[in-house]
TIKOL-589313 format. One record per atom (N, C-alpha, C): residue in three letters; x, y, z. Coordinates in steps of 0.05 Angstrom, whole numbers, plus 32768, in hexadecimal, padded with zeros to 4 digits. Example, Ala and Ser with C-alpha at 12.3 -4.5 7.8 and 13.67 -1.06 7.14 Angstrom:
<nodes>
ALA81087F8E809C;ALA80F67FA6809C;ALA81087FBE809C;SER81017FD3808E;SER81117FEB808F;SER81028001809D;
</nodes>
This chain:
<nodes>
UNK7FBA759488FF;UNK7FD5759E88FF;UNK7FD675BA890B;UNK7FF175BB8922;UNK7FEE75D7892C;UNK7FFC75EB8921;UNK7FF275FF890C;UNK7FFA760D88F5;UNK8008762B8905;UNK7FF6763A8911;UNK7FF9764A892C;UNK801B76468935;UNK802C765E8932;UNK80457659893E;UNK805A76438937;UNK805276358929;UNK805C7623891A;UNK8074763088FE;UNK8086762288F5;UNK8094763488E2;UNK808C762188CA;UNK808E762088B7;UNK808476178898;UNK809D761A8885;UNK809F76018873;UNK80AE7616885F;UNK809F75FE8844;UNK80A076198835;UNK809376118816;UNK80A2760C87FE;UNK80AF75FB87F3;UNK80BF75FD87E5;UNK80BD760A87C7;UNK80BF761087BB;UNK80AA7617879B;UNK8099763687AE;UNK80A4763D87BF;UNK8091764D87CD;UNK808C767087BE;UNK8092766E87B1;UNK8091768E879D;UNK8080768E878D;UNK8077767F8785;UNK806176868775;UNK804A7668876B;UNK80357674875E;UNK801F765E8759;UNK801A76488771;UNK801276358774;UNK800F76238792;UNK801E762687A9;UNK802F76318795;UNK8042762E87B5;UNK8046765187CA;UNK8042765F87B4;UNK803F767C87BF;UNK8017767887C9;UNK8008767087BB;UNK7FF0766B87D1;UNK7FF6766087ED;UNK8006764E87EC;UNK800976388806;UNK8015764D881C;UNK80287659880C;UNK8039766E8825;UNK80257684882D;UNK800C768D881E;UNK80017699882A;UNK7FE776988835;UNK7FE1767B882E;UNK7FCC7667884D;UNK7FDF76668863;UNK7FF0765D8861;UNK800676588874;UNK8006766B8887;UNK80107682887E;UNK801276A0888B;UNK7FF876B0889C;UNK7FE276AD888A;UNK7FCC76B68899;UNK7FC276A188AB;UNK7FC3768E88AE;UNK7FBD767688C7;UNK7FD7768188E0;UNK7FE7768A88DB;UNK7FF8769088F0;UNK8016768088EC;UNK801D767388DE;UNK8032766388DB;UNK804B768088D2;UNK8062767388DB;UNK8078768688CE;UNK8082767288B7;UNK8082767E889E;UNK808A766F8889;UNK80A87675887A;UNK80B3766F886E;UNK80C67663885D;UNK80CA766A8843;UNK80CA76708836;UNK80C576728813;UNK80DF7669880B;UNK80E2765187FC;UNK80EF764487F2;UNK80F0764187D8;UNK8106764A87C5;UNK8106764D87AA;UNK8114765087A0;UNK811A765D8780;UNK813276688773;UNK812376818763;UNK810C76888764;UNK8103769F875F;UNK810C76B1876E;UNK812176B9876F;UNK813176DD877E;UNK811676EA877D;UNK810C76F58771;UNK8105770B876D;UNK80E27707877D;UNK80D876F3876C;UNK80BC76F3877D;UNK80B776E28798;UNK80CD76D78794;UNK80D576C887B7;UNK80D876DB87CC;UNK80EA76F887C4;UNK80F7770787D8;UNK80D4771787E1;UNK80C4772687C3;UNK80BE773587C7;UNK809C772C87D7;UNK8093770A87D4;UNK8085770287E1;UNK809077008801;UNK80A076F687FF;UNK80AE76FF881F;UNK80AB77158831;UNK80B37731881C;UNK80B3774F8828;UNK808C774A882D;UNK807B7746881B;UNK8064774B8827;UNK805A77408841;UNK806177298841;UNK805A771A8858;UNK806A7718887A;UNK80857724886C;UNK809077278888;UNK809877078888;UNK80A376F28876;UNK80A576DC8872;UNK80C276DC8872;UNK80D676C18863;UNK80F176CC885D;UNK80EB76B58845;UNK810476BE8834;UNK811376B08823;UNK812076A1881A;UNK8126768E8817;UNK814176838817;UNK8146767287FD;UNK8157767C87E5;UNK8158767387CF;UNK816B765487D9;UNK8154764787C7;UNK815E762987D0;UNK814F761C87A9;UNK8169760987AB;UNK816175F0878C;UNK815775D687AA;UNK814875D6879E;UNK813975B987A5;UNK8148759D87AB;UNK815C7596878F;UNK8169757E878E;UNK818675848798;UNK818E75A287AC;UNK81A175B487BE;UNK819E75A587D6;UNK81AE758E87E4;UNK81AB759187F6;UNK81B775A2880E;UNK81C875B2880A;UNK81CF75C88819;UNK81BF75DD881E;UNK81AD75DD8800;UNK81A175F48804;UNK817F75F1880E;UNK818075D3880F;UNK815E75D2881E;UNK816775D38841;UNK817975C58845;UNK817F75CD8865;UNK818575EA886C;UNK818D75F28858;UNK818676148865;UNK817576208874;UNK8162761B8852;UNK814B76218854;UNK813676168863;UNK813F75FE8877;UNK813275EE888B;UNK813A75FB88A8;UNK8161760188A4;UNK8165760D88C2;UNK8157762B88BF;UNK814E763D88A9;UNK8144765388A9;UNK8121764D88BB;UNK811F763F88A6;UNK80FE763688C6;UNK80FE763288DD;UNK8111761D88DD;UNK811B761E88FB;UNK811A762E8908;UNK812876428904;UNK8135765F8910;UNK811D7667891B;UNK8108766B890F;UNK80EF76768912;UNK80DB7667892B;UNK80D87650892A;UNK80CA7640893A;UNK80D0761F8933;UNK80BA76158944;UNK80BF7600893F;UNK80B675EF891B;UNK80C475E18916;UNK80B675DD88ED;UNK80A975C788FA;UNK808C75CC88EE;UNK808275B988E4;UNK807075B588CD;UNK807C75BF88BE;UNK806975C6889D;UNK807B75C8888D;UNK807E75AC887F;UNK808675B08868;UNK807775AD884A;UNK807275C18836;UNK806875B88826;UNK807A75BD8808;UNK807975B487F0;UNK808C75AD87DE;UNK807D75B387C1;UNK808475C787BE;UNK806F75CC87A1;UNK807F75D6878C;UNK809875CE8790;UNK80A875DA877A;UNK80A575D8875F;UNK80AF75E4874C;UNK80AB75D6872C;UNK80CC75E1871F;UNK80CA75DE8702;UNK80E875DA86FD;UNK80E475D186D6;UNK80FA75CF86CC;UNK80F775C886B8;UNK80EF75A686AE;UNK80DF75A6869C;UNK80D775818694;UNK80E1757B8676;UNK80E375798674;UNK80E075648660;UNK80CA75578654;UNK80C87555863B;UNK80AA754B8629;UNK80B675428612;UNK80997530860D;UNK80A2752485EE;UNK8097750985EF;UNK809274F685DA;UNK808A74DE85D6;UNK809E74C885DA;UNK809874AB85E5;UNK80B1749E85ED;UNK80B6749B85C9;UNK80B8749F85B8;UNK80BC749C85A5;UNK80B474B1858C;UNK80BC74C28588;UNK80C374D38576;UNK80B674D08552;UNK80A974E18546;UNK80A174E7852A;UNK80AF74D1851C;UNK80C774D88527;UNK80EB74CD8511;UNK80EF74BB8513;UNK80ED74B08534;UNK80EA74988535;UNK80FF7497854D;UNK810A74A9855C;UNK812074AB856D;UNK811174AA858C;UNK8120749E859B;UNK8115749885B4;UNK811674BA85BE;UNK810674B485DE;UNK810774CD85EA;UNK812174D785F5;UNK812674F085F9;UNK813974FA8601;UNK814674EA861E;UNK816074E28624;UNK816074D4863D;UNK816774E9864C;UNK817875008647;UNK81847519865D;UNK816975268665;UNK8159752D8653;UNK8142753D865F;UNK812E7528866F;UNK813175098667;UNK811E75018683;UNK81267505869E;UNK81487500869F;UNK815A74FD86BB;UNK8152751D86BA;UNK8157752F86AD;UNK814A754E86BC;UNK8135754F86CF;UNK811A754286BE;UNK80FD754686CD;UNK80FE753486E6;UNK8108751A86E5;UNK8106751486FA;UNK811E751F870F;UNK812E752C8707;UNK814075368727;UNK81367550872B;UNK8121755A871B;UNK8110757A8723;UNK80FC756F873E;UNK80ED755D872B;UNK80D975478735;UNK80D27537874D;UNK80EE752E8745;UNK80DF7513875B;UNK80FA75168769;UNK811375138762;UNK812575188779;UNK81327535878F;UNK81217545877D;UNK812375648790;UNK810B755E87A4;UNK80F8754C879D;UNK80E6754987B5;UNK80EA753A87CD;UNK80FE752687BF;UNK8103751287DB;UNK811A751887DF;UNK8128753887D6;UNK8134753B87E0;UNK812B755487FF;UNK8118755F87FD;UNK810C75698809;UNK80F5755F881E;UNK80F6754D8816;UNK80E77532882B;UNK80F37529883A;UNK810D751F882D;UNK81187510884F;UNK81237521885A;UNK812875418853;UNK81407552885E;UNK811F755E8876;UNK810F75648871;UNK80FA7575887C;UNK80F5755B888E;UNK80F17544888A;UNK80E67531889D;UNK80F5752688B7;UNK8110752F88B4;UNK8124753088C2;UNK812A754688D6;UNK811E755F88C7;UNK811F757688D8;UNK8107756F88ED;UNK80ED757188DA;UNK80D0757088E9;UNK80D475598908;UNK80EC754088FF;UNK80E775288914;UNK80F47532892F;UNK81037547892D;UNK8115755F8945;UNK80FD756B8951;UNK80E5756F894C;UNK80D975868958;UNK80C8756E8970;UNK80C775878988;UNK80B3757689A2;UNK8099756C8997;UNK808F755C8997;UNK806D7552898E;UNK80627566899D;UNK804A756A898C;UNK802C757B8998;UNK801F756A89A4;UNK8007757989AB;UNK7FED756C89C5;UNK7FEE754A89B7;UNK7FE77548899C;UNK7FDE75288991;UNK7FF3751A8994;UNK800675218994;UNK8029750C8989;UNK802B75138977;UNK802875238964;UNK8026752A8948;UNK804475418945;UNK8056753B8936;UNK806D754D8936;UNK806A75688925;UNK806275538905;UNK805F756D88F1;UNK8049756288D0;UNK804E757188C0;UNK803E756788A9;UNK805575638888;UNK80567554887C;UNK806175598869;UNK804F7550884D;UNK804A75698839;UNK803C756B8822;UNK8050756C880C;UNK804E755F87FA;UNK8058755787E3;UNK8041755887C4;UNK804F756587B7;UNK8040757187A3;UNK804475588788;UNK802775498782;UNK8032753F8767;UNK801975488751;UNK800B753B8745;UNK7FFB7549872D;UNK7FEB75318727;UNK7FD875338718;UNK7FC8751B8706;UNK7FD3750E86F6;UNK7FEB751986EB;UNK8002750E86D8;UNK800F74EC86E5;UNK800A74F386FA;UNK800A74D5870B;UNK7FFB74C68705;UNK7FEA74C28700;UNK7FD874B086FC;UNK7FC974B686DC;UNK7FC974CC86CE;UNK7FB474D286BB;UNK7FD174DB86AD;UNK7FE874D186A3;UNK7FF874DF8691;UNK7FF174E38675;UNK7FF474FC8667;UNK7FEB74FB8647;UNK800374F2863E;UNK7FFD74EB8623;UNK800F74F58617;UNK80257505860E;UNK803974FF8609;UNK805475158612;UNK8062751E8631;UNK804D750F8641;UNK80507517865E;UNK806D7504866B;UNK807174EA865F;UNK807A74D98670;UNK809374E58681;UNK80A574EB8676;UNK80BF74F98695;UNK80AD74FF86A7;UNK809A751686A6;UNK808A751F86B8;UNK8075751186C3;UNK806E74FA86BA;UNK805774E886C5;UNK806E74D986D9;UNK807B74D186D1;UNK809174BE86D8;UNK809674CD86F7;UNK80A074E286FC;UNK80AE74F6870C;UNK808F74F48721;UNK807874F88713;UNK80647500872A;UNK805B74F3872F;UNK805C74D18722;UNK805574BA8729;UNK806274AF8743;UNK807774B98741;UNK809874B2875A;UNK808974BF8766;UNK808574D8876E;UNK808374EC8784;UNK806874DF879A;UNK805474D38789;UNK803C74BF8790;UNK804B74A9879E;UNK805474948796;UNK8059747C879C;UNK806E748A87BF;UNK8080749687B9;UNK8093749D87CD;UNK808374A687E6;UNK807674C187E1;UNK806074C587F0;UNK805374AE880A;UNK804474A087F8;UNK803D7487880D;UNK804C747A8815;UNK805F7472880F;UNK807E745D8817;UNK808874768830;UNK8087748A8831;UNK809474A3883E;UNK80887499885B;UNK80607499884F;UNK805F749E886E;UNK8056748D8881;UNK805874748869;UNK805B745C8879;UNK807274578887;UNK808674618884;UNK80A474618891;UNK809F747988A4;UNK8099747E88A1;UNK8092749C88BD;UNK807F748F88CA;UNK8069748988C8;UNK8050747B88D4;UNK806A746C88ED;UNK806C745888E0;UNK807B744188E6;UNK808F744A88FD;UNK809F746188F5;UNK80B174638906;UNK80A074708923;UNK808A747B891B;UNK807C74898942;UNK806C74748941;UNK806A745E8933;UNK8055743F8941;UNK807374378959;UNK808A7438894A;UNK809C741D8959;UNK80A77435896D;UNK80AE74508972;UNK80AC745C8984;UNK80927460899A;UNK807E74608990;UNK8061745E89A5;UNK805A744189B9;UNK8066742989A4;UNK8061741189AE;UNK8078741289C3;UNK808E741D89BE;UNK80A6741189D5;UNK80A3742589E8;UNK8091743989E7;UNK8084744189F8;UNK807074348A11;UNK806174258A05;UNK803F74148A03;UNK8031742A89FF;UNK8032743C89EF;UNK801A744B89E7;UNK8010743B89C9;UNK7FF9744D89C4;UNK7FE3744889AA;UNK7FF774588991;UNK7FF774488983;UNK800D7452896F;UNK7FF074628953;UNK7FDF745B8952;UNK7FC57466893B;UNK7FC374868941;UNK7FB2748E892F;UNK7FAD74A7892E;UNK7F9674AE8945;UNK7F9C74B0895E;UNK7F8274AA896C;UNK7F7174C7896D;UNK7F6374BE896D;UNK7F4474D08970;UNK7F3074C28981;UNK7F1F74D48989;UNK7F0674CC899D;UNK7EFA74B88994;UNK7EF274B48977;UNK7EE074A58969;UNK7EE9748E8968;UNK7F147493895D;UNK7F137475895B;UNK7F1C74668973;UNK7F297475898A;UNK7F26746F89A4;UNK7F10745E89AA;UNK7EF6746C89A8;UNK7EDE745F89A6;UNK7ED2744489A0;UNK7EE17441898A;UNK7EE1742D8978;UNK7EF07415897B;UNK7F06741C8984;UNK7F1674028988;UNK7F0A740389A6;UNK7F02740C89BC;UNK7EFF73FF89DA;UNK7EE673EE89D6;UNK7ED373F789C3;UNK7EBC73E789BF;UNK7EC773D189B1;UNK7ED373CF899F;UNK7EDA73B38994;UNK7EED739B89A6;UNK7EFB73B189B4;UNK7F10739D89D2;UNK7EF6739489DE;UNK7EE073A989EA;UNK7ED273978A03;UNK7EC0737A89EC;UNK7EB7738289D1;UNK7EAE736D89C7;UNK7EB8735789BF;UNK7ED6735789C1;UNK7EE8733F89B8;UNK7EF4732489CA;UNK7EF8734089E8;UNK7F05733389F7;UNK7EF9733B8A09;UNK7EFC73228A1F;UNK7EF773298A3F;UNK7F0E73338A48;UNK7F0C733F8A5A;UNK7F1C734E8A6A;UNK7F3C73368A7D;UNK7F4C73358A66;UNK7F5C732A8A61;UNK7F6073128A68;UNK7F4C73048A63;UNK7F4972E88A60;UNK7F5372D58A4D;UNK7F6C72E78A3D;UNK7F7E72DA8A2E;UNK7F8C72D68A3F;UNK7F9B72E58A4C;UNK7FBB72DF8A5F;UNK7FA872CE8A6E;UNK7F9772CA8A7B;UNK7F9172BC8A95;UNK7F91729E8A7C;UNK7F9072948A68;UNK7F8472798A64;UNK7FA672848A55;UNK7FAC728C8A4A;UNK7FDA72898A4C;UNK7FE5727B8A64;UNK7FDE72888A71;UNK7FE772818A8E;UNK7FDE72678A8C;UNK7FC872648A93;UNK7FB772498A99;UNK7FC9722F8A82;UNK7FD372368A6A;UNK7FDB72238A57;UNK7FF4721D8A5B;UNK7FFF72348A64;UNK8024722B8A71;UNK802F721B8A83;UNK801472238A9A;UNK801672118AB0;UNK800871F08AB8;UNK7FF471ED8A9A;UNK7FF271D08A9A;UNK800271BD8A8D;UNK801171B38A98;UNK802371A08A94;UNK801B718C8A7F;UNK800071898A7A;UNK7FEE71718A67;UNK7FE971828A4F;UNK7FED71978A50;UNK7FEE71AB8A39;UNK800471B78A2D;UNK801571C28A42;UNK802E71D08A35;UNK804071C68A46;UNK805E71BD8A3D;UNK807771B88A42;UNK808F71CE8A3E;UNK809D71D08A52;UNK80B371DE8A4E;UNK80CA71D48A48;UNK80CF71BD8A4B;UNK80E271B08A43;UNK80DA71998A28;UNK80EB71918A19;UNK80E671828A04;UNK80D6716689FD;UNK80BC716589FD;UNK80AB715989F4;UNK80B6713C89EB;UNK80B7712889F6;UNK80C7710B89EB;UNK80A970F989EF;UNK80A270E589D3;UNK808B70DA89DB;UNK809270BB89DC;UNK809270B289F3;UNK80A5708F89EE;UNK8084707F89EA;UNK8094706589DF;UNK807F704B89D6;UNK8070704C89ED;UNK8055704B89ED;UNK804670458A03;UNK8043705A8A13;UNK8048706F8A11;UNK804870828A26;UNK8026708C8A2A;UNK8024709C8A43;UNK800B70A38A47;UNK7FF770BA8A32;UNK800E70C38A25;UNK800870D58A11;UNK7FFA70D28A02;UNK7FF970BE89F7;UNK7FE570AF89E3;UNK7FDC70B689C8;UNK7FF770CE89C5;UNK7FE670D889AD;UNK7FE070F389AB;UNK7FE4710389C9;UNK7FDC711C89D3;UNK7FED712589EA;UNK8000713089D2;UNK801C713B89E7;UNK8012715389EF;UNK802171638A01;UNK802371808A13;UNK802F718D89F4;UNK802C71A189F0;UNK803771B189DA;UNK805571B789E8;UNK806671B189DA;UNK808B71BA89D7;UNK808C71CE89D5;UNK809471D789F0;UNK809971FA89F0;UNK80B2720289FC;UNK80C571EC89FA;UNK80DE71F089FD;UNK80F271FF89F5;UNK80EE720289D9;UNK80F9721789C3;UNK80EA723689C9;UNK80CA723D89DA;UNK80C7725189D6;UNK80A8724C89C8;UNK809C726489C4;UNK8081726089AD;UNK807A727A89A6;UNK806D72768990;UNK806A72908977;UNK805072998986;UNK803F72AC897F;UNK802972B78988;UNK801572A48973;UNK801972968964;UNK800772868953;UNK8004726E8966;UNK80197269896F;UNK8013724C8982;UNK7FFB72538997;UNK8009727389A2;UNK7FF9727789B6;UNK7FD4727D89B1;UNK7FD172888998;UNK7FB872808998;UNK7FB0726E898C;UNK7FBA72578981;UNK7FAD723F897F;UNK7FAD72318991;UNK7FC27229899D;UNK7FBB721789B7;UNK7FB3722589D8;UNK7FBA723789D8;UNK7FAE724789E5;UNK7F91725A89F2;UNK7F8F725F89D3;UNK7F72727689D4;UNK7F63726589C5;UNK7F68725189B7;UNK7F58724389A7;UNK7F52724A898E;UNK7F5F7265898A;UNK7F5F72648967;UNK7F6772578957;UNK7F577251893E;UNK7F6272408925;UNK7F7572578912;UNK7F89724D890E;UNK7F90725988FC;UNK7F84726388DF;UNK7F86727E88DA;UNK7F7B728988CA;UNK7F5D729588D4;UNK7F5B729B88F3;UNK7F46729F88F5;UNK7F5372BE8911;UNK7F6272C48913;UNK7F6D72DB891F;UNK7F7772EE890D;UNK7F7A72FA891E;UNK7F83731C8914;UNK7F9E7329891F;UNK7FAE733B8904;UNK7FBA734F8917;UNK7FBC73518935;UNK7FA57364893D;UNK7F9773698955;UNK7FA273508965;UNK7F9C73388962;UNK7F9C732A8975;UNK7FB3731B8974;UNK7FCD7315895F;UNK7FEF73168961;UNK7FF7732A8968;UNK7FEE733E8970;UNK7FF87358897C;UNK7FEC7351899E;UNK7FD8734F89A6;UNK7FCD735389C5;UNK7FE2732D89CA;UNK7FDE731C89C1;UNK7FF1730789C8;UNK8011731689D5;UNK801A731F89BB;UNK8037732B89C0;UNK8038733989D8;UNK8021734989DA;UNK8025736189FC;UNK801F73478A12;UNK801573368A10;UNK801173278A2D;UNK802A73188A2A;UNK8038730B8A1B;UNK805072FD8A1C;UNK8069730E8A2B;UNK806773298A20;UNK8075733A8A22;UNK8074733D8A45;UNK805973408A44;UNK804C73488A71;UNK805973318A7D;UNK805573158A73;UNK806073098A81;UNK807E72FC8A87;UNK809473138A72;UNK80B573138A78;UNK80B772F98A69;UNK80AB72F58A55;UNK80B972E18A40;UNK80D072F48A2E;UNK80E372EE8A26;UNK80EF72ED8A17;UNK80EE72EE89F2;UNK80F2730289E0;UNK80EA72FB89C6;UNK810672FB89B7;UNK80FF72E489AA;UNK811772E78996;UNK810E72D48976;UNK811D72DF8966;UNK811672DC8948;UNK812772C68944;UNK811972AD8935;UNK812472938934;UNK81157289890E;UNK812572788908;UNK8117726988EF;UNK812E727588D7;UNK8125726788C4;UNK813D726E88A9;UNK8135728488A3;UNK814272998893;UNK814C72AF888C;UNK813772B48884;UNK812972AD886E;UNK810C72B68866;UNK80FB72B2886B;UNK80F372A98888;UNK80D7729D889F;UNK80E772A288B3;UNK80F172B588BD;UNK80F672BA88DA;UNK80D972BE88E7;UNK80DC72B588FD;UNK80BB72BC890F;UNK80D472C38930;UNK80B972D3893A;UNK80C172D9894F;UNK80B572C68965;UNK80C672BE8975;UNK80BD72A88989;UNK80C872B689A8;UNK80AF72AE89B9;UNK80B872B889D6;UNK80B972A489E2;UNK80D572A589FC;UNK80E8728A8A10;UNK80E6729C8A23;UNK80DC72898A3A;UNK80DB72878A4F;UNK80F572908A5F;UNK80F972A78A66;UNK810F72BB8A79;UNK812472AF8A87;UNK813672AE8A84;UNK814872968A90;UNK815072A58AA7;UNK814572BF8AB4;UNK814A72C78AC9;UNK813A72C58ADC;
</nodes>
């Protein structure tokens, strides 16, 4: 991550984790942010650092875009990190007396919790998706603060297990939806949508040259479209007596899925391919100006590619 000139903002940034973070932040070179409702040690961490301020509530969305166009202002954002804290709520789901837990103080902890974070998640991930990519493709970073209470809650903890259990689960759901979105922007590119590095660069060309010859899938595609004793473009009819005997051309009139294509094609058995290889099918269908479109009932749609009617 390029920290250097980069702007940051820390939410919870005044004090305990989050006043550390603003001041790794600062000495790496980043211009940072301090984001909070501590007036006082927000401003006066600020004055030391030559940083700014900007009193912001978390579950504010007015007031985290502020404090997002305030980074802005400074450079380009790509650091967001989220360490805020706030009041919780405690107690047993069930009480001495015998009275359930409080319900206002759980809806408290979790809108301190878990919805001031995603509310600062999608507002920061939205800013961060504005900025030009660096040297990797890489735009920005977003850190999200939860606790062991996620996974190891004590007793009396639950609002707050609950709240940092969310902040976990969201987390991964987050950046699989971010992942996702620079995979389907890189592919409609034809770039490598992974985190590439030398190594695993490395790694996948050694496993291409050991899998495949040098595209001796499209050449035996090709080869299967154009034998007539194998594949049909028009609709497959087998009359009494015919020469067929039992061993029609595969019906490819309707189109064919990438499963057809490597079973009758590449010779794979089903259940014996990969990802990898419904993905390298799809790019040669694609090279050769087939057509894709999504066909089948509502809950088995498959994607099937037809032959270009141009």
């Amino acid at each position: 991550m390029q920290i250097s000139g980069s702007s940051a903002i820390v939410v919870g940034g005044a004090g305990g984790l989050g006043e550390a973070t603003v001041r790794r932040l600062h000495a790496a070179g980043a211009k940072v942010v301090i984001a909070d409702l501590a007036d006082e040690k927000g401003k006066a961490l600020a004055d030391e650092l030559d940083a700014r301020y900007v009193r912001t509530d978390a579950t504010n969305t007015e007031d985290v875009n502020a404090a997002l166009a305030e980074a802005e202002s400074l450079g380009p954002l790509r650091i967001s990190v989220d360490a805020h804290g706030g009041p919780a709520s405690g107690g047993r789901l069930i009480g001495k007396d015998g009275s359930p837990l409080d319900l206002d103080g759980f809806k408290t902890t979790i809108d301190v919790y878990l919805t001031g974070v995603f509310n600062v998640l999608r507002l920061a991930a939205a800013a961060i998706a504005r900025q030009e990519p660096i040297d990797e493709g890489a735009r920005g970073v977003i850190i999200n603060t939860a606790s062991i209470a996620a996974y190891e809650g004590q007793i009396g903890q639950l609002p707050y297990a609950a709240a940092k259990g969310g902040v976990v689960a969201m987390t991964l759901v987050a950046a699989r939806d971010l992942l996702w979105a620079e995979a389907f922007v890189r592919q409609q590119r034809g770039e490598v949508w992974h985190i590439d590095t030398p190594e695993l660069r490395a790694l996948c060309e050694a496993e291409q040259e050991e899998r495949y010859e040098v595209d001796s899938w499209e050449e035996a595609i090709v080869r299967w479209f154009n034998d007539p004793t194998k594949f049909s473009r028009a609709p497959v009819v087998e009359e009494p007596g015919s020469v067929f005997r039992g061993l029609r051309p595969f019906d490819g009139s309707d189109g064919v899925t990438t499963a057809d294509v490597l079973e009758h094609a590449i010779g794979k058995l089903k259940g014996n391919w990969t990802n990898a290889d419904t993905q390298r099918i799809g790019r040669i269908l694609r090279r050769l100006k087939m057509d894709r479109t999504k066909t089948g009932p509502k809950n088995a749609r498959e994607w099937r590619y037809v032959f270009s009617s141009t």
